[in-house]
Kinemage of the C-alpha trace (Angstrom):
@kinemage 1
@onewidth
@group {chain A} dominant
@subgroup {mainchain}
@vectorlist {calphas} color= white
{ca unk a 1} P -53.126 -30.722 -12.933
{ca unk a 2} L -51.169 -28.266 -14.835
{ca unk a 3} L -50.522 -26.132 -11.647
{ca unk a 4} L -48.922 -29.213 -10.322
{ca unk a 5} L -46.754 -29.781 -13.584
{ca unk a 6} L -45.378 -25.815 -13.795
{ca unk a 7} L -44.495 -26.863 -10.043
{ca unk a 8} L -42.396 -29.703 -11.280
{ca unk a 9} L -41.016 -28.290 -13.920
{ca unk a 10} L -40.044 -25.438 -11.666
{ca unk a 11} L -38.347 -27.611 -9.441
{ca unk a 12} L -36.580 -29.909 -12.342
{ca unk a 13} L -34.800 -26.537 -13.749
{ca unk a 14} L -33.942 -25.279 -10.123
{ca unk a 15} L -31.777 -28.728 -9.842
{ca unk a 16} L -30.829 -28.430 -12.719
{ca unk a 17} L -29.105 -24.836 -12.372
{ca unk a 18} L -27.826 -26.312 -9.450
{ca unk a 19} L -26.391 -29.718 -10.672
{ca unk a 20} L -24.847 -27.314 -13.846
{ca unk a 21} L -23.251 -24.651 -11.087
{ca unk a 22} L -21.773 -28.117 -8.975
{ca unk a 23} L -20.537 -29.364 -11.875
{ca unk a 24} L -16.380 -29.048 -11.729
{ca unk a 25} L -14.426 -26.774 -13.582
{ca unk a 26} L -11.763 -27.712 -15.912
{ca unk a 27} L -9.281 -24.110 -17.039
{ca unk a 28} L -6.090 -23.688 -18.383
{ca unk a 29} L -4.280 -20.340 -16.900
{ca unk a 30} L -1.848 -19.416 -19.849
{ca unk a 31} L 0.260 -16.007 -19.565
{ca unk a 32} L 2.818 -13.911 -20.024
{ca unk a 33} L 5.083 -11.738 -17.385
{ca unk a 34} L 6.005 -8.425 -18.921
{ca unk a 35} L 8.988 -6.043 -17.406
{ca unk a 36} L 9.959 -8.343 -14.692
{ca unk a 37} L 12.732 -11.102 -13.262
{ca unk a 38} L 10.274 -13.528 -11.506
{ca unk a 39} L 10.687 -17.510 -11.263
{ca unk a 40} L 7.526 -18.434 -9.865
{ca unk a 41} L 3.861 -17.354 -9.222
{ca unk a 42} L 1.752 -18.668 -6.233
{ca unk a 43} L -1.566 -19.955 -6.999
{ca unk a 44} L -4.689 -19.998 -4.422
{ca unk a 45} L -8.419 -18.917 -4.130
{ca unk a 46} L -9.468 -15.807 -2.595
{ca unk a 47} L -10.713 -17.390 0.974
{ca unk a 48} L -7.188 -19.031 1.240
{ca unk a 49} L -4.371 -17.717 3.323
{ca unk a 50} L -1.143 -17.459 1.265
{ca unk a 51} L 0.496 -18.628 4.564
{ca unk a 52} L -0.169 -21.773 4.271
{ca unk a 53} L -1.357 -22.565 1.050
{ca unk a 54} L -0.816 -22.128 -2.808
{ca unk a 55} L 0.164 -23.742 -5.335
{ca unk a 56} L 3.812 -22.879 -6.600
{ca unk a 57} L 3.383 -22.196 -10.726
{ca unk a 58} L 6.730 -21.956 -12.261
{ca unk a 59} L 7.570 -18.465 -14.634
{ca unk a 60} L 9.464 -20.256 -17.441
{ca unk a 61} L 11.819 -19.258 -20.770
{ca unk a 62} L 10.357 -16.221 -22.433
{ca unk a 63} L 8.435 -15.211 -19.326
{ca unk a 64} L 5.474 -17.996 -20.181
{ca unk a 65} L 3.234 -19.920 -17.123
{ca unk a 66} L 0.599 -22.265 -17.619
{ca unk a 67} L -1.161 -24.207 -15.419
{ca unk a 68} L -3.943 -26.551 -15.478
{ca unk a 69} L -6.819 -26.089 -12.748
{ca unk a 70} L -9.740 -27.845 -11.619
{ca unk a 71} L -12.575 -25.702 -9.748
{ca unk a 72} L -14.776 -27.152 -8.473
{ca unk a 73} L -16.744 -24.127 -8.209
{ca unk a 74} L -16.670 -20.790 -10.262
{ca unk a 75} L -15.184 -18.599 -6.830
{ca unk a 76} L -12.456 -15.740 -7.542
{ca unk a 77} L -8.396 -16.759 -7.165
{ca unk a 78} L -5.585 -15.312 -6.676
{ca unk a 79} L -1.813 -15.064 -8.277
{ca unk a 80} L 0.678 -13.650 -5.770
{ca unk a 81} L 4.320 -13.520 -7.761
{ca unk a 82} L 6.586 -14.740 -5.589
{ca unk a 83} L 9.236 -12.330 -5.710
{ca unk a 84} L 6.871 -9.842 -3.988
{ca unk a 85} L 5.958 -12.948 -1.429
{ca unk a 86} L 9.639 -12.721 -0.574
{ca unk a 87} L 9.588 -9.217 -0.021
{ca unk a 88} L 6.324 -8.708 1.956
{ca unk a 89} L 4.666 -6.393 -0.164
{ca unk a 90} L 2.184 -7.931 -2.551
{ca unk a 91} L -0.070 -6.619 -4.898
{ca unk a 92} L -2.759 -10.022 -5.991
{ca unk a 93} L -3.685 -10.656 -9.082
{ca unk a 94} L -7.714 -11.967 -8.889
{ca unk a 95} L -9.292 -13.623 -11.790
{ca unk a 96} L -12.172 -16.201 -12.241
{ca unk a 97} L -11.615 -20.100 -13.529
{ca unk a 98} L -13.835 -20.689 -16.247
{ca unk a 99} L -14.539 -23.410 -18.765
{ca unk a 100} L -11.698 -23.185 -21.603
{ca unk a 101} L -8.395 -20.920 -21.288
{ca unk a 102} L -8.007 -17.655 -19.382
{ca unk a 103} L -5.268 -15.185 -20.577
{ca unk a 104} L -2.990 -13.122 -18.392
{ca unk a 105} L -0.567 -10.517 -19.495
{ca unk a 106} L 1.324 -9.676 -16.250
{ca unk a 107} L 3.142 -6.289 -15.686
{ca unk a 108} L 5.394 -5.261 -12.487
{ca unk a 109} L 4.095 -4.021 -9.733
{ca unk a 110} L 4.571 -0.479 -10.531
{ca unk a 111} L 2.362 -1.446 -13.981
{ca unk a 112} L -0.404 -3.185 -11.858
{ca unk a 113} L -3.162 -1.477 -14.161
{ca unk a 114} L -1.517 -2.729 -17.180
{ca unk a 115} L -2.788 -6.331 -16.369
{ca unk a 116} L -4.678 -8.128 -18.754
{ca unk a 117} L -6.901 -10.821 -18.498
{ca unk a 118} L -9.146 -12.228 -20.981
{ca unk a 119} L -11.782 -15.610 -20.908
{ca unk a 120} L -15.058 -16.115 -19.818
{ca unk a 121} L -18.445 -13.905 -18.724
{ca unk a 122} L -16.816 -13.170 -15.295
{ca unk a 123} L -13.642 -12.010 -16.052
{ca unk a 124} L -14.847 -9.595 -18.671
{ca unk a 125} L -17.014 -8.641 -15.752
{ca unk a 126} L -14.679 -7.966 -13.218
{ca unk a 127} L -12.698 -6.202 -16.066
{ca unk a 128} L -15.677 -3.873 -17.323
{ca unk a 129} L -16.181 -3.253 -13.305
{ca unk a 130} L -12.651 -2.448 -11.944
{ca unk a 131} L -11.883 0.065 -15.037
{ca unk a 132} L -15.598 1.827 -14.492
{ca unk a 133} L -14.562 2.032 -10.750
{ca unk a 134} L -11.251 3.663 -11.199
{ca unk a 135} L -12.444 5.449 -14.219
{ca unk a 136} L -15.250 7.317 -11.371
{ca unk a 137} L -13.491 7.357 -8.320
{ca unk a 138} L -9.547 7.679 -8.675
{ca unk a 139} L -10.001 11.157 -10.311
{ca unk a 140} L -11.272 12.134 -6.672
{ca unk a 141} L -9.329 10.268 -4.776
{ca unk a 142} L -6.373 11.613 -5.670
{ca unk a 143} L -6.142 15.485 -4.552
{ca unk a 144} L -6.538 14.094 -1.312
{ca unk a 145} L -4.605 10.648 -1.231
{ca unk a 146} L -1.700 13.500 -3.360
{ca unk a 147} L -1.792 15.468 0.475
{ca unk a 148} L -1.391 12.509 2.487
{ca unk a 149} L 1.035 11.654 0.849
{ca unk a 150} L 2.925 14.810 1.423
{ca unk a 151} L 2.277 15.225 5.029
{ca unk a 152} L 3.415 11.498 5.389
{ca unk a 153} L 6.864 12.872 4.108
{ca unk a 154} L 7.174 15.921 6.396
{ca unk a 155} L 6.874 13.304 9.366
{ca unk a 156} L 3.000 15.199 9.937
{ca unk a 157} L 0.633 12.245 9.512
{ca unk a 158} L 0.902 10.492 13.204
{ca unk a 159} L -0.100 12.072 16.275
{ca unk a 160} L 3.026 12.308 19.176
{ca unk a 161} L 1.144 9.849 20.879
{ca unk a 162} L 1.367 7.335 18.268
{ca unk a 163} L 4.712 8.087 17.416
{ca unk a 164} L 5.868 7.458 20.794
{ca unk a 165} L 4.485 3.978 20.806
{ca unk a 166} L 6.290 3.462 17.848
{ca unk a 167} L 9.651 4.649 19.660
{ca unk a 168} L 8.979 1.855 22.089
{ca unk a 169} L 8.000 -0.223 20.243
{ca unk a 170} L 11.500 -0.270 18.043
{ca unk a 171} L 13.095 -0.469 21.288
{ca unk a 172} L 11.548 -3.328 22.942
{ca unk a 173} L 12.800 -6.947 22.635
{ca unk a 174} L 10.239 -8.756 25.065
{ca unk a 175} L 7.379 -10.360 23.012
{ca unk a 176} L 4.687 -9.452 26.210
{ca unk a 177} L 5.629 -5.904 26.253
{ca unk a 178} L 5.358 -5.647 22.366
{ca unk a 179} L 1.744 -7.389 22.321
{ca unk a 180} L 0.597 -4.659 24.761
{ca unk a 181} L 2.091 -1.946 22.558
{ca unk a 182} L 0.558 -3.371 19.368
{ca unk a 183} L -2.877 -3.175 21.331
{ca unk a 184} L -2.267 0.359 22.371
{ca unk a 185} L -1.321 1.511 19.549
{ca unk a 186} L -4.710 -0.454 17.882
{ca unk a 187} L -7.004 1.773 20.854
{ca unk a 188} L -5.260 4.870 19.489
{ca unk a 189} L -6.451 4.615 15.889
{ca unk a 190} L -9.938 3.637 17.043
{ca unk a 191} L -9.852 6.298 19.580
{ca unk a 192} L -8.981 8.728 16.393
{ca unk a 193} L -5.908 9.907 18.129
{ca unk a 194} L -3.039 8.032 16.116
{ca unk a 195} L -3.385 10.879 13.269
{ca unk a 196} L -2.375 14.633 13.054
{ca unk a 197} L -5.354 17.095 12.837
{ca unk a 198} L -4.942 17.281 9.074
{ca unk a 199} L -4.858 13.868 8.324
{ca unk a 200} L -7.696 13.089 10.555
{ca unk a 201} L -9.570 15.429 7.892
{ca unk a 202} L -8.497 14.326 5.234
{ca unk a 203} L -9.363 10.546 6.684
{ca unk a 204} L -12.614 12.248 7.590
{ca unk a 205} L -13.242 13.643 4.016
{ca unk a 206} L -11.999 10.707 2.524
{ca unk a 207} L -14.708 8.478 4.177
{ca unk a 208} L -17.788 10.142 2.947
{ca unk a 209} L -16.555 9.617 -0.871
{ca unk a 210} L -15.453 6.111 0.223
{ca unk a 211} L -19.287 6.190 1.486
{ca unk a 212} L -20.558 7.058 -1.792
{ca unk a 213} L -18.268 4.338 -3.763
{ca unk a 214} L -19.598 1.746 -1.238
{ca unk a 215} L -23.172 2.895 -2.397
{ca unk a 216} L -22.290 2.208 -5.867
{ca unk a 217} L -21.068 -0.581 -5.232
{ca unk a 218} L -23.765 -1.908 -4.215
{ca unk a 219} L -25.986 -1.190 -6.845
{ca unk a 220} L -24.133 -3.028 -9.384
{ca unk a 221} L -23.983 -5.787 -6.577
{ca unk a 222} L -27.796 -5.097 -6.702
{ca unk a 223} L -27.954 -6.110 -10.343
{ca unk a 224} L -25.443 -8.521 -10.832
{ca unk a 225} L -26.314 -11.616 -8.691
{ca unk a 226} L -23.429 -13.787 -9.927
{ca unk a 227} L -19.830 -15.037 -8.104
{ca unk a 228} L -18.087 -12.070 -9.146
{ca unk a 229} L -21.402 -9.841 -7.381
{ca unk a 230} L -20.850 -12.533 -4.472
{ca unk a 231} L -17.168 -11.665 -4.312
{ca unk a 232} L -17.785 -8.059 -3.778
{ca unk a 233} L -20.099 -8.992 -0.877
{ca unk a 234} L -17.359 -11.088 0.855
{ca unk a 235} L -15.015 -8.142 -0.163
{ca unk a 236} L -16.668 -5.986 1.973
{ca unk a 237} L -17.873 -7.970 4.995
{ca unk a 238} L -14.005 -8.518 5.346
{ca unk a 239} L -13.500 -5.492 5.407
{ca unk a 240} L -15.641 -4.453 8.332
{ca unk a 241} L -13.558 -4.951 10.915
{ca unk a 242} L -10.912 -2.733 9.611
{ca unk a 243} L -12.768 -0.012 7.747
{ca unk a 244} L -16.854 -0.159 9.236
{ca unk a 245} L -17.113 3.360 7.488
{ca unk a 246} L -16.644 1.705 4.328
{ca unk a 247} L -18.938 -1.345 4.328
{ca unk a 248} L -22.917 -0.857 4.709
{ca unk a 249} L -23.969 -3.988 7.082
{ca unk a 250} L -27.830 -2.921 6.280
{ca unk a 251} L -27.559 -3.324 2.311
{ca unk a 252} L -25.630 -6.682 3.091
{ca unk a 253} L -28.360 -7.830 5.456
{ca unk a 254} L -30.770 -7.134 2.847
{ca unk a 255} L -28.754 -8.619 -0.379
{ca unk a 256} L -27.395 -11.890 1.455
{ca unk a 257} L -30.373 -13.950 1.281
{ca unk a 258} L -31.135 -14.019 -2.637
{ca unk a 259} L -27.297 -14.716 -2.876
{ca unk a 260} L -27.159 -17.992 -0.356
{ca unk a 261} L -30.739 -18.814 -1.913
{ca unk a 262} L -28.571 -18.844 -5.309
{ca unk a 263} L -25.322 -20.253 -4.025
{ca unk a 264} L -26.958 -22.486 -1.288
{ca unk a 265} L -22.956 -24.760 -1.243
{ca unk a 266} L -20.843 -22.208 -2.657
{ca unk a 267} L -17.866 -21.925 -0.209
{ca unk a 268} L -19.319 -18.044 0.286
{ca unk a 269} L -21.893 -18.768 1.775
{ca unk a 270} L -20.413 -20.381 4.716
{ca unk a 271} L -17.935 -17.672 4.905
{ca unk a 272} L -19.706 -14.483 4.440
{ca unk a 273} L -22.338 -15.998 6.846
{ca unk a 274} L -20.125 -16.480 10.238
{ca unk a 275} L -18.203 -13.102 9.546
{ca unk a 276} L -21.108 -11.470 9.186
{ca unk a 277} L -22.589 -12.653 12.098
{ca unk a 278} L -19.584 -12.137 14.151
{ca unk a 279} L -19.278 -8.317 13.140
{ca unk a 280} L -22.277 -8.459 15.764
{ca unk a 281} L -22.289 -11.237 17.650
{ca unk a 282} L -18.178 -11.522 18.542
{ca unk a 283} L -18.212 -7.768 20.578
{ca unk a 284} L -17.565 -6.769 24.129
{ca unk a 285} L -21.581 -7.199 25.581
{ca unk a 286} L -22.147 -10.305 22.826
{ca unk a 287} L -21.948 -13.454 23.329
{ca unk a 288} L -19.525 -16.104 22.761
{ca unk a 289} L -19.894 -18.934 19.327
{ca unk a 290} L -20.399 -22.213 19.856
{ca unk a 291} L -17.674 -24.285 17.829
{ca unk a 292} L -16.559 -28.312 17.853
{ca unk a 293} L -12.543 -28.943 17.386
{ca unk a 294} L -10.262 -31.641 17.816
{ca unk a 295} L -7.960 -32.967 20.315
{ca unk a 296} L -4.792 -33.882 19.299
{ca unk a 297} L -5.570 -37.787 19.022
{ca unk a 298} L -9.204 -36.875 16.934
{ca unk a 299} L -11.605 -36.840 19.621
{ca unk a 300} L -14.247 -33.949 19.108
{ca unk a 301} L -14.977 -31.608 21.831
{ca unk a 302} L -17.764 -29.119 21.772
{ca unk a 303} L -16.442 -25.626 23.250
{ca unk a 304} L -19.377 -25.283 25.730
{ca unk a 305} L -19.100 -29.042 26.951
{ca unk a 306} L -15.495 -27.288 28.385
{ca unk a 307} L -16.613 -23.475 29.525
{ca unk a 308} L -20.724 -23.728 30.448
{ca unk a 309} L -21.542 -21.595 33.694
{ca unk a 310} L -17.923 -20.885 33.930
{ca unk a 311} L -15.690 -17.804 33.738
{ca unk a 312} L -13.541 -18.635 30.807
{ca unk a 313} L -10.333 -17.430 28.416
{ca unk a 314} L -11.143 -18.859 24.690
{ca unk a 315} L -7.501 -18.557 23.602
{ca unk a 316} L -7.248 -18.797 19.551
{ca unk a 317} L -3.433 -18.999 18.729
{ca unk a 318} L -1.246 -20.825 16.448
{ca unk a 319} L 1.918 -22.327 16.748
{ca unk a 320} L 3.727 -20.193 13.601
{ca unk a 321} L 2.186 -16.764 15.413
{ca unk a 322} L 4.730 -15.152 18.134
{ca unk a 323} L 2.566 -13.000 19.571
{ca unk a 324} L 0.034 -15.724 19.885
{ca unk a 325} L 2.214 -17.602 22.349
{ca unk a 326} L 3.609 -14.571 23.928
{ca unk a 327} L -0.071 -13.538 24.723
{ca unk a 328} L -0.833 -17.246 25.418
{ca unk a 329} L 2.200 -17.387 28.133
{ca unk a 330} L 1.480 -14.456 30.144
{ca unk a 331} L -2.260 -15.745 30.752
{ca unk a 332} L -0.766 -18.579 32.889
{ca unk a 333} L 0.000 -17.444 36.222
{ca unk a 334} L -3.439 -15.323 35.511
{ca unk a 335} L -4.719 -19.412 35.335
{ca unk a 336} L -2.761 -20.606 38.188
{ca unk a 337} L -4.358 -17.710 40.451
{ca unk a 338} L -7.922 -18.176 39.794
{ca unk a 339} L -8.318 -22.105 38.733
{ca unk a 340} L -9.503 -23.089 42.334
{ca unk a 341} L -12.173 -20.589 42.043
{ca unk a 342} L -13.245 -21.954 38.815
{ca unk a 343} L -11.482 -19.962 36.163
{ca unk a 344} L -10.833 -21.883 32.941
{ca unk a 345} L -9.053 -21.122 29.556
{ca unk a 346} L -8.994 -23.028 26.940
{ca unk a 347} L -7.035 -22.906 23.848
{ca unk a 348} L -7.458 -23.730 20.106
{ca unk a 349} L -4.453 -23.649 17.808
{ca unk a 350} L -4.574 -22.856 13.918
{ca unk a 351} L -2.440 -24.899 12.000
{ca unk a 352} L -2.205 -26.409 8.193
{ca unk a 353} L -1.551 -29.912 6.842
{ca unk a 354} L -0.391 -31.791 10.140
{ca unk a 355} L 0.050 -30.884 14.013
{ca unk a 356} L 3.759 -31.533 13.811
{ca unk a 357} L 4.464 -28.232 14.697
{ca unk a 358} L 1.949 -27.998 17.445
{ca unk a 359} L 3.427 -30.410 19.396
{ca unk a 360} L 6.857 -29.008 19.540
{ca unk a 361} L 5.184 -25.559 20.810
{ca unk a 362} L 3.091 -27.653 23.016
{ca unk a 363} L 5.947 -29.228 24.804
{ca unk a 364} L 8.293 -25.544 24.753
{ca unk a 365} L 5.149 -23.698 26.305
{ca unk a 366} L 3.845 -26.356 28.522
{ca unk a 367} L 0.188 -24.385 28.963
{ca unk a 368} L -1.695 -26.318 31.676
{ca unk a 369} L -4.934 -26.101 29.970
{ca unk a 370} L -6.862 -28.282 27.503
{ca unk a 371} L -5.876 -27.362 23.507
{ca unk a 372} L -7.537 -28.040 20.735
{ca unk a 373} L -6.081 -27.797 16.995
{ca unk a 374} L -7.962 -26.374 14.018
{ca unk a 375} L -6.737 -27.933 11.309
{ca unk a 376} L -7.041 -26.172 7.668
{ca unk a 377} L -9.781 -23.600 8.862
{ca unk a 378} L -12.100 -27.027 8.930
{ca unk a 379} L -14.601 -25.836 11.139
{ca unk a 380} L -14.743 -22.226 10.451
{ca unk a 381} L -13.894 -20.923 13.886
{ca unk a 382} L -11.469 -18.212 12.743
{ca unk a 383} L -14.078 -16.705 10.678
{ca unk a 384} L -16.779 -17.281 13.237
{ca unk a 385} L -14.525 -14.867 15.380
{ca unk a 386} L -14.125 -12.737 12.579
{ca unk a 387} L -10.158 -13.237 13.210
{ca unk a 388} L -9.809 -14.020 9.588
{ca unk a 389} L -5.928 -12.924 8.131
{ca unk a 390} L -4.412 -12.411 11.799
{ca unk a 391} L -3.330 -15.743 13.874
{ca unk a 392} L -5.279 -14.941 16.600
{ca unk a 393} L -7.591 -13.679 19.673
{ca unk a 394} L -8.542 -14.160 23.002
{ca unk a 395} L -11.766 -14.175 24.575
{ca unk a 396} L -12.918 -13.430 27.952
{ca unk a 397} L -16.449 -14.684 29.218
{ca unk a 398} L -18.332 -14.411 31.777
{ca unk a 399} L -20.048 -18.054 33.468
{ca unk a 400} L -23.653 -16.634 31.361
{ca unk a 401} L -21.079 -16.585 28.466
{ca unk a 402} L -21.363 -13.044 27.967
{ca unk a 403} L -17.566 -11.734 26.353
{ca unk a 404} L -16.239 -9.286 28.807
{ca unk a 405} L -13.151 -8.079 26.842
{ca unk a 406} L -11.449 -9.200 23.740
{ca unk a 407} L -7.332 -9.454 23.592
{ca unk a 408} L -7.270 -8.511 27.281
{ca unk a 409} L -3.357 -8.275 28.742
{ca unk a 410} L -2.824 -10.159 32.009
{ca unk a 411} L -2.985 -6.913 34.041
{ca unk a 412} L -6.774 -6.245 32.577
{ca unk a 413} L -7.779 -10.076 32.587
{ca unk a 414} L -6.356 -10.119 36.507
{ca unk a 415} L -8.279 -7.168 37.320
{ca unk a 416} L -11.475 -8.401 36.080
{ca unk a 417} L -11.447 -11.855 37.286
{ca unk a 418} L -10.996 -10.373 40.916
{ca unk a 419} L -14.293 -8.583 40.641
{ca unk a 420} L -15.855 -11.798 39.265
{ca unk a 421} L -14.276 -14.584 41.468
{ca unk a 422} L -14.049 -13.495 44.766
C-alpha cells in the first residue's frame, strides 16, 4: 500500500512541475539605450525569424523602452535594434522572460559587452555563463582571430579560385547564373579550397580550441538541465550545418532525452528534434521526410500521397526569396521534358500571416506543378529539412525516395533524370 502511495505522490508532483512550467508568463522588459540614436527595438523569441516577425518596441525620451510580455513559456528572446535591422548587420540581444521585471542597459554595437541585464534565475545564468566563457576562451582566440584579421586586409584570406567566383559573381545580372555561382562558391568552402594556405591553418587551428569550448560547453549543459541549458542545445544543433566541427552530435544524442523528458511541450523540443534528425536523415544517400501542407483553399495534402514510387523535385521556396524562384523557374523545362515519363516536382512555399503574396508570384511564375504554402513555419517542414534561416531547398528523389542531390541546377537535375527515366 505505501509503494502504491510514493507512486502517486510521484506522479501528483511530476504534474505538478509540469502544470507550474505551462503556466504563462507575465514580464515587464524596462531599459535604457546608452551611446546611441535609435527609435525602435524589435522584439521576438529565439526560434522566430526577424523576417517576418517581431514586435516593434518604441525607444522613447531619455532613451527609455518598456514593454509588457506574456510567455507562455520560459524560452530565450531576442531584441534586434532596429537601426542595425536597417543596415543588415545585427548584433541580438538574448534574454529570458521571467515572472516580475527584467532590466536592460543597452550599449552600441561597438559596446556589445557592456550590456546589462538583470531579473530572474536564468538571466543571472546566462550572465554568470557568457562572462565565464569569454573570460576562458577570448584570451585564445584572439592571437589568431588578430592574424586573420590581418591577412583579410592584405587581400590574402581567399583562395584565386574563390575570388574569381566573386568577380563573376559582381558581374552577373541573371538570377540563374547567380544561384549556380552561390552554389559553387558553397562546394569551394566545403571542398576547403575557398581559403589561402594560411588561413586554412589558422581555420584548422582554430577548430580544435573551438573543439575544446564545445566540450565545455557541454558540461555545464551536463549540469544545468534548465531552458537556458536547453538553449545551448538548440544553439548548437543549428549550428551544424554550418560549422559540424563545432557541434558534438554524440553528446547531443546522449543529453536530448532527459531534456524532452523535462520539457515534454516546450517549443524546443519540437525544434531541436526535426533538425537534429535532419543533420542525418536530409543528406545525399538519406531519405526524404514525410510532411502534410496546405493547398491554397485549406485542403491538406500529405507529401507522399503526391511523390510515392515516383522520381520527384521537393521544391521549398518562398515568394519574398529571389533565388527561390529563379531556382524554381529554371526546373521547368527540366519538368516539361521528363513529365510523360513520370517525373514530378512539387513545390511548397514559405510565407507569414496570409498567401497574398503567393498568389501574385503564383500567377508571374506560372509553375505547372502542384504548390503547397507553409504558412508561419506551422508544420515544421523548414526545420525538418534543416533549411532553417535560408528561404529555401530543393530535393531530388529517387521513386524508393532515396534523395539523389540537394540544390541540384537544371544541367545536374537533367543529367540525372536521363539515367533514371529512360
Amino acid at each position: 500500500m505505501r509503494k502504491y502511495f510514493l507512486i502517486s505522490m510521484i506522479f501528483v508532483l511530476c504534474a505538478w512541475t509540469n502544470l507550474m512550467r505551462a503556466q504563462e508568463i507575465t514580464c515587464k522588459i524596462r531599459g535604457t539605450v546608452v551611446g546611441r540614436e535609435s527609435s525602435s527595438i524589435f522584439l521576438l523569441k529565439e526560434t522566430e525569424d526577424i523576417r517576418f516577425t517581431g514586435t516593434e518596441i518604441p525607444v522613447t525620451v531619455g532613451n527609455q523602452f518598456e514593454y509588457d510580455l506574456k510567455a507562455p513559456v520560459s524560452e530565450q528572446y531576442t531584441l534586434i535594434f532596429k537601426d542595425e535591422m536597417d543596415k543588415g548587420i545585427m548584433r541580438p540581444i538574448y534574454f529570458f522572460p521571467e515572472n516580475g521585471i527584467v532590466e536592460l542597459t543597452l550599449f552600441s554595437i561597438s559596446d556589445y559587452n557592456k550590456n546589462v541585464i538583470s531579473g530572474g534565475k536564468l538571466n543571472k545564468e546566462m550572465g554568470d555563463f557568457n562572462k565565464a566563457q569569454s573570460d576562458l576562451f577570448n584570451p585564445v582566440f584572439k592571437p589568431f582571430y588578430d592574424a586573420l584579421d590581418s591577412l583579410y586586409k592584405a587581400n590574402q584570406y581567399y583562395s584565386h579560385e574563390y575570388l574569381a567566383i566573386q568577380d563573376k559573381l559582381g558581374k552577373t545580372e541573371d538570377q540563374e547564373e547567380e544561384n549556380k555561382l552561390y552554389k559553387m562558391r558553397e562546394d569551394l568552402l566545403k571542398a576547403g579550397k575557398g581559403y589561402t594556405p594560411a588561413v586554412s591553418f589558422l581555420n584548422h587551428t582554430c577548430d580544435s580550441i573551438n573543439r575544446l569550448k564545445t566540450s565545455w560547453v557541454n558540461e555545464f549543459v551536463r549540469n544545468n538541465q534548465d531552458e537556458f541549458g536547453y538553449s545551448l542545445i538548440l544553439k548548437q544543433v543549428r549550428e551544424f550545418k554550418e560549422h559540424p566541427a563545432n557541434v558534438d552530435l554524440a553528446f547531443i544524442r546522449e543529453i536530448l532525452p532527459a531534456f524532452s523528458r523535462l520539457f515534454p511541450s516546450h517549443p524546443y523540443t519540437a525544434m531541436i528534434r526535426d533538425i537534429f534528425n535532419a543533420t542525418g536523415t536530409v543528406v545525399v544517400g538519406g531519405k526524404y521526410v514525410d510532411f502534410t501542407a496546405s493547398t491554397l483553399d485549406g485542403k491538406e495534402v500529405r507529401l507522399s500521397d503526391i511523390i510515392a514510387g515516383k522520381v520527384a523535385l521537393i521544391d521549398l521556396w518562398a515568394s519574398w526569396c529571389g533565388p527561390c524562384r529563379a531556382r524554381s523557374k529554371s526546373m521547368i523545362a527540366v519538368y516539361e521534358k521528363y513529365k510523360s515519363k513520370g517525373f514530378v516536382v512539387i513545390g511548397i512555399a514559405c510565407e507569414y500571416d496570409n498567401t497574398d503574396a503567393l498568389k501574385i508570384a503564383l500567377a508571374y511564375d506560372n509553375y505547372p506543378w502542384l504548390n503547397l504554402v507553409e504558412l508561419n513555419n506551422k508544420n515544421g517542414i523548414w526545420n525538418k529539412y534543416n533549411v532553417t534561416g535560408g528561404g529555401g531547398s530543393t530535393f531530388l528523389v529517387d521513386a524508393t525516395g532515396k534523395i539523389l542531390a540537394i540544390l541540384p541546377d537544371k544541367e545536374e537535375a537533367d543529367r540525372i533524370l536521363e539515367g533514371l527515366l529512360k
